[in-house]
C-alpha positions as CSV (number, residue, x, y, z in Angstrom):
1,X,9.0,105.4,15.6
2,X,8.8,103.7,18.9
3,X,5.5,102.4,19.6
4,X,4.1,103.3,23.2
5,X,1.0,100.6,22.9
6,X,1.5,98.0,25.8
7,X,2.5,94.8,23.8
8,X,0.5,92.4,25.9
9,X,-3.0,94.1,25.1
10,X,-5.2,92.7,22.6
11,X,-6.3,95.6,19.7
12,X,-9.9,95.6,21.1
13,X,-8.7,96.0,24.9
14,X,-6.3,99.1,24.0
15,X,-9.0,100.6,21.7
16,X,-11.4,101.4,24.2
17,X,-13.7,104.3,22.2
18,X,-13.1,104.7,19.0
19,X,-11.0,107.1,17.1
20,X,-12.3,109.1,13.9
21,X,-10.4,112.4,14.4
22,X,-7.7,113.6,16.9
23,X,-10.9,115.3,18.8
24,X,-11.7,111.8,19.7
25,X,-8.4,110.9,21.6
26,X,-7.9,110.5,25.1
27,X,-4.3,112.6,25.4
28,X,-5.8,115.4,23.2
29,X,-9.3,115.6,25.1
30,X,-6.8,115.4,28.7
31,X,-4.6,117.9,27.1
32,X,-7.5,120.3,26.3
33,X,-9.1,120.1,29.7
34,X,-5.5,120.9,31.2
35,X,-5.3,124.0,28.9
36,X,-8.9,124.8,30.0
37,X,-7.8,125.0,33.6
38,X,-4.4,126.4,33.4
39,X,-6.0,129.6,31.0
40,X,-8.6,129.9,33.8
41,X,-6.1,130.0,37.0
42,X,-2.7,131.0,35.1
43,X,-3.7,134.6,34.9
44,X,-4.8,134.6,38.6
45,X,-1.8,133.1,39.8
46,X,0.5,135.7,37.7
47,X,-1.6,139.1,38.9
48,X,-2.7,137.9,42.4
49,X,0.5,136.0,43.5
50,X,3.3,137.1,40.6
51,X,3.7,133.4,39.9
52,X,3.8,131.4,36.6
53,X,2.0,128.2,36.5
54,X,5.5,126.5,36.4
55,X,6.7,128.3,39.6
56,X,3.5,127.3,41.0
57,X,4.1,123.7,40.7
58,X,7.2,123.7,41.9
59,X,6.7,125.8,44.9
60,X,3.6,123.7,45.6
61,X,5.4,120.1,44.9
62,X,8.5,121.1,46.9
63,X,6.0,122.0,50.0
64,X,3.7,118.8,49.7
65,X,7.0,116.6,49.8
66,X,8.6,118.4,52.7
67,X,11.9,119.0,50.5
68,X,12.3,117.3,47.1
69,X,15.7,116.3,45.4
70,X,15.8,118.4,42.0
71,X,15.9,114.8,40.0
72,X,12.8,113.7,41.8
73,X,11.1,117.6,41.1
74,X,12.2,117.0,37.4
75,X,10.5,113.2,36.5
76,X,7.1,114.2,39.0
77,X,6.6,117.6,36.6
78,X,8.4,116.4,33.5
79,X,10.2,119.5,32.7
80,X,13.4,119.7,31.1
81,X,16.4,120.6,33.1
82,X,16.9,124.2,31.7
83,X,13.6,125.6,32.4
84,X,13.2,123.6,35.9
85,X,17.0,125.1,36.4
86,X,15.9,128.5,35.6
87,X,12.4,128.6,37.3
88,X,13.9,127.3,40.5
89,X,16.4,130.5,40.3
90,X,13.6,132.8,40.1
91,X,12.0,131.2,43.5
92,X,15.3,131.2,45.2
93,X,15.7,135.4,44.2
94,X,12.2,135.7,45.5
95,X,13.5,133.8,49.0
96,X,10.5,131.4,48.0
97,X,12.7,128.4,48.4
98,X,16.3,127.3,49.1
99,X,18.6,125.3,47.6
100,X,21.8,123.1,49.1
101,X,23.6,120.0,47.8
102,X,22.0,116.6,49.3
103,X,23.0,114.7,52.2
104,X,22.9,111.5,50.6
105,X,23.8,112.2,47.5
106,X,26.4,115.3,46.9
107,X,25.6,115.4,43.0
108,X,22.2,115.9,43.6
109,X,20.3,119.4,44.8
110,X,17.6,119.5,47.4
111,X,15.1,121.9,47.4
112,X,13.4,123.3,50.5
113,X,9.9,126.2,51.0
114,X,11.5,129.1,53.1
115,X,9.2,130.6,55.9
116,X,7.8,133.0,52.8
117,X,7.2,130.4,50.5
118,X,5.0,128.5,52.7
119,X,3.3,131.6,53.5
120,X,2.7,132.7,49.7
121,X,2.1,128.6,49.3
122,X,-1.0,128.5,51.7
123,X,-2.6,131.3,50.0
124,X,-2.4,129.6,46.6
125,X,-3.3,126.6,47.5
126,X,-6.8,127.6,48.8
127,X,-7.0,129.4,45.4
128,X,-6.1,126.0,43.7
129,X,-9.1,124.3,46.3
130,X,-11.4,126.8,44.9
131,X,-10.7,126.0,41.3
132,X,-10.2,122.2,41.8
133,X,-14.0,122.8,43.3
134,X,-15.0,124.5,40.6
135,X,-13.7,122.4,37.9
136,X,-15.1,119.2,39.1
137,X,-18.4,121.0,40.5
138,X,-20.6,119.2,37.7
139,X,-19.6,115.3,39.0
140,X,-21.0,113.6,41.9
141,X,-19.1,112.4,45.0
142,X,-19.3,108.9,43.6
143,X,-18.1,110.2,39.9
144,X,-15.4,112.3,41.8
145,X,-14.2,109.3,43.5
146,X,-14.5,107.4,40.2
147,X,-12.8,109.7,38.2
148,X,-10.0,110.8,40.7
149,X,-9.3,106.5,40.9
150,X,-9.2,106.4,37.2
151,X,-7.2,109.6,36.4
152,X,-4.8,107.9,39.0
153,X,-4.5,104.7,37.1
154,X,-3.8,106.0,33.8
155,X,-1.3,108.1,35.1
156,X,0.8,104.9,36.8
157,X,0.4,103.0,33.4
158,X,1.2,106.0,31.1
159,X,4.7,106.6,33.1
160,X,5.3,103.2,33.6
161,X,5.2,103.0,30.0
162,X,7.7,105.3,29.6
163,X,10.1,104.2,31.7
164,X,9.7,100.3,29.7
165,X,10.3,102.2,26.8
166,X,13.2,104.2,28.7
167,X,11.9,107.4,27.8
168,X,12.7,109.2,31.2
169,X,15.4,112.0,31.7
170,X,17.5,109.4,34.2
């Protein structure tokens, strides 16, 4: 098995808290407060908006980058081909977003919000404010800032990790 521990950090640097059980890990206690929040707005999103949380992300990625080349869509949301494939169909049917081959690059597919999507976009995305409020409600501004700065950082050494260990979709 292919070890994702950087090589260049001593064992007490990379073992920052330590771990008894699986409850004490950092990916598992991430992953549970992801779950958390997608049980509490997934249901929302489906009976208030008929979206899944997938088509969500996609709908809301493809607005905040103006247009986003399915390749780039795929490695930001890490979802296989298929399922990004088949969720982008759906949003095309709904005239959510389009699709057409890429200027630069005629292998590749560019995706673009139609006029509705960005409609039924805004109106998530204030729901998404509300629960983005809610969920980090209980931190101040300072530990806000704090966490937002460290969420950030292990995010940009966890994928640059994978791509060392070339485990992207490229």
């Amino acid at each position: 098995m292919t070890s994702l521990k950087p090589q260049n950090l001593e064992p007490q640097q990379a073992e920052f808290r330590p771990i008894k059980t699986l409850l004490d890990a950092l990916s598992f206690r991430i992953s549970r407060l992801a779950a958390i929040n997608e049980r509490a707005g997934g249901h929302y999103f489906k009976s208030e908006f008929d979206l899944s949380l997938s088509e969500w992300r996609i709908l809301g990625v493809t607005a905040a980058k103006r247009g986003i080349q399915f390749s780039e869509l795929r490695d930001l949301l890490l979802l296989d081909k298929g399922q990004l494939s088949r969720t982008i169909k759906s949003l095309c049917k709904r005239g959510l977003i389009n699709t057409r081959k890429s200027d630069s690059d005629a292998r590749q597919i560019e995706l673009q919000i139609t006029a509705a999507g960005q409609v039924l976009h805004d109106k998530v995305l204030a729901f998404t404010i509300e629960r983005n409020a809610a969920m980090g409600a209980v931190l101040t501004d300072a530990e806000w800032a704090t966490f937002d700065h460290l969420l950030s950082k292990l995010i940009d050494h966890n994928q640059s990790l994978l791509v060392a260990k070339g485990m992207t979709d490229d």
